[in-house]
Structures are given as C-alpha cells and as structure tokens.
C-alpha positions in Angstrom: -0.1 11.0 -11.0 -0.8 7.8 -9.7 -1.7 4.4 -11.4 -5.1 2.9 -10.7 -6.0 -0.4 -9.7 -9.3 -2.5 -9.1 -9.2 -3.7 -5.2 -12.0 -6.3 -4.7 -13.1 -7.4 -1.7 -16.0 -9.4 0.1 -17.6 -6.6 2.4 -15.4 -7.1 5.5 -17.7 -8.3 8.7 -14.4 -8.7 11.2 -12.4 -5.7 12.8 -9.4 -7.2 11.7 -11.0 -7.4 8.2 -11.6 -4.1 7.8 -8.5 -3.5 9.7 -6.4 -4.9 6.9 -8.3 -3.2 4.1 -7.0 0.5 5.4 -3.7 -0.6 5.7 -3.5 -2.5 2.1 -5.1 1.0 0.9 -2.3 3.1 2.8 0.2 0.7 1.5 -0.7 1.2 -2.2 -1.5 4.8 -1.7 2.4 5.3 -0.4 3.2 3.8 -3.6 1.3 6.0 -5.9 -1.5 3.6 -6.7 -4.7 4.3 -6.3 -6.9 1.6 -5.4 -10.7 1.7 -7.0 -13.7 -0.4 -5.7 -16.7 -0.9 -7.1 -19.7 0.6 -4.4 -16.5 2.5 -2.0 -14.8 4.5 -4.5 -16.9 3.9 -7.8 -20.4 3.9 -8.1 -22.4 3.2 -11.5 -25.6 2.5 -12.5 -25.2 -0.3 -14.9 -25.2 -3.9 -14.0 -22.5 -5.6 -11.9 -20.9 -7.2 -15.0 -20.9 -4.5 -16.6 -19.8 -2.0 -13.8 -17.3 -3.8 -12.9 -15.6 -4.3 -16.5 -15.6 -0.7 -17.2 -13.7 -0.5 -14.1 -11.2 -2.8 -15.2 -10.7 -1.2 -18.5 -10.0 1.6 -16.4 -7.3 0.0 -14.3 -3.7 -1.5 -14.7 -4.4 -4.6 -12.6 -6.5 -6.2 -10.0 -6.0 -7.3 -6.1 -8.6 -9.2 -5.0 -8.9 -10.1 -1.2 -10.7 -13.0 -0.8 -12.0 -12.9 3.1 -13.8 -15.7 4.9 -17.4 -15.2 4.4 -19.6 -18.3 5.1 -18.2 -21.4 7.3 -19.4 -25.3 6.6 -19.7 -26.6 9.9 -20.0 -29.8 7.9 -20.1 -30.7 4.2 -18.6 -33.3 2.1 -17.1 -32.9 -1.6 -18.2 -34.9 -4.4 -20.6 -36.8 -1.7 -21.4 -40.2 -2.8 -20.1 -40.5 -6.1 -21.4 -43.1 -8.9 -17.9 -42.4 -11.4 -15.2 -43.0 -8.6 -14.5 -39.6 -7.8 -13.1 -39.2 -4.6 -14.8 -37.3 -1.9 -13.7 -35.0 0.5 -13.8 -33.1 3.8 -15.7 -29.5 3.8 -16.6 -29.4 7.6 -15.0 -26.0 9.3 -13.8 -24.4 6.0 -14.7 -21.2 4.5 -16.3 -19.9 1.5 -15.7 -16.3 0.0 -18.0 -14.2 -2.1 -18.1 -15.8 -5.7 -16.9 -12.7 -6.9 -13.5 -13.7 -5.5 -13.4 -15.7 -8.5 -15.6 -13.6 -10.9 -13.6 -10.8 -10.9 -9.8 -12.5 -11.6 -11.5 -14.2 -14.0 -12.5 -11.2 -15.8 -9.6 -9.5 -15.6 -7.4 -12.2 -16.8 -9.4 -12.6 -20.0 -8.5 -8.7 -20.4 -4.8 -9.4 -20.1 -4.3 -7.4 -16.5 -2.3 -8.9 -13.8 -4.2 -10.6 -11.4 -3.1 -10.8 -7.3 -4.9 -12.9 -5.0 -4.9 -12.5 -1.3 -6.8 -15.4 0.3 -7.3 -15.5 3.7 -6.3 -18.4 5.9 -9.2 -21.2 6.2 -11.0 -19.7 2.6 -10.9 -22.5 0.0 -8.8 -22.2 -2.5 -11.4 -21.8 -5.2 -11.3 -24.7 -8.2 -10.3 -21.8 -11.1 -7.0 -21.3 -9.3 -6.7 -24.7 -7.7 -4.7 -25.5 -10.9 -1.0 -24.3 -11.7 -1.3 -21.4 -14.3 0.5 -22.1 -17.4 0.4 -18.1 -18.7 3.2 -16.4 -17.9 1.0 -13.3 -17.8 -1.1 -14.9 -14.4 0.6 -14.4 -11.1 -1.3 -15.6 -8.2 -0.4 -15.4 -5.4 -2.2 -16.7 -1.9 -1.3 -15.4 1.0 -2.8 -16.4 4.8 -4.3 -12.5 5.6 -4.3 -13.1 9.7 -0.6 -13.4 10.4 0.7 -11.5 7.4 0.1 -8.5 5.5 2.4 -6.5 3.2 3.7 -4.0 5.3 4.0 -5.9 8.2 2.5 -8.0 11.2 -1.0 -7.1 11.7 -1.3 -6.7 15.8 
C-alpha cells in the first residue's frame, strides 16, 4: 500500500514544465508514494482552503513545486523608502503562484514535512527567505532546469 502525499504545483505552461511533473510523479510512484493534487487527482467542491486542508490531513507530507509563472521585466523592492529600508532589484525575476507559499505554510502549521522545489529565476518567497529554526521544517530549494531527482532532465 502506498503512502500519500500532497504535490502542489503552479499549472505548468512550459514543455519542460510539464515534463518534469511526470517524471517527479514516476519517481515517487517507484517508491510507493502516491502523489495527490488538488484539481489532477482530487476534486472537491468546498473552497480552496478548505479543499486543500482536507487533502493534507489526508497525506504524510507535502512537495510543492514552485515553477516560474509571471516575469518583472522591471520592478524595484521597497521603492523609495521614507524608514531607510534598502531597496532592491526585481527586473527579469520571476514570481510563482501564491499558493507556493500558501500551501507549505499550511502544512507546516499541521506538523507535515514540507519540500520545496523552486525553480531557477523564481524568488525565493519572504516566508522561507529566513533560516528555519524547527527542526520539524526541511526546505529545501533546488534549481528545476538542470536538476531533477532522478536525473538530468534532457
């Protein structure tokens, strides 16, 4: 019998996307997990919050896959700031779906582990930016174009 796990991820709009998303899925499938997502594997009727909780409770963990989504061709952090916060450089960086950060988020305050796969270019968003202090919070980042778990992706 196999263990199941949430797998989140931004609706893929690159082949290599969507490419990745099968082979992550074969990968945890070889290894007896089965991989659940919310609108692909599970449907419900209930809000989004609330579909998406009962999912969890119903899972042993979560992978969330946190794809490029929206580029800022130019943008400026913390633009002109009155309280001498430093600004920053947005231009050519990507934004996920805010679920990306919804999601851990909720699973963490259920006591699940939590991995994050964050695809090259995607900013690291600001609830992870920060060095967890819980031992029970892994996260881990990894670039998704040159690597992915069971091997190069060609």
């Amino acid at each position: 019998m196999s263990s199941s796990i949430f797998l989140s991820y931004p609706r893929p709009f690159k082949k290599r996307q969507e490419e990745f998303i099968e082979r992550i899925i074969h990968y945890f499938e070889e290894r007896e997990l089965q991989p659940r997502t919310l609108g692909v594997t599970d449907y419900d009727m209930d809000a989004p919050l609330t579909a998406i909780r009962r999912l969890m409770l119903e899972s042993n963990g979560l992978v969330t896959i946190a794809f490029r989504r929206s580029l800022i061709k130019q943008g400026t952090g913390k633009p002109i700031s009155d309280i001498g916060e430093e600004e920053y450089d947005l231009s050519n960086k990507w934004l996920t779906s805010p679920y990306c950060q919804i999601e851990p988020a909720m699973a963490f305050q259920l006591g699940l582990p939590v991995l994050i796969l964050r695809e090259k270019g995607v900013i690291m968003c600001i609830i992870w930016m920060r060095k967890m202090q819980h031992r029970e919070a892994k996260v881990i980042c990894l670039r998704l174009c040159w690597l992915i778990i069971a091997g190069a992706l060609t």
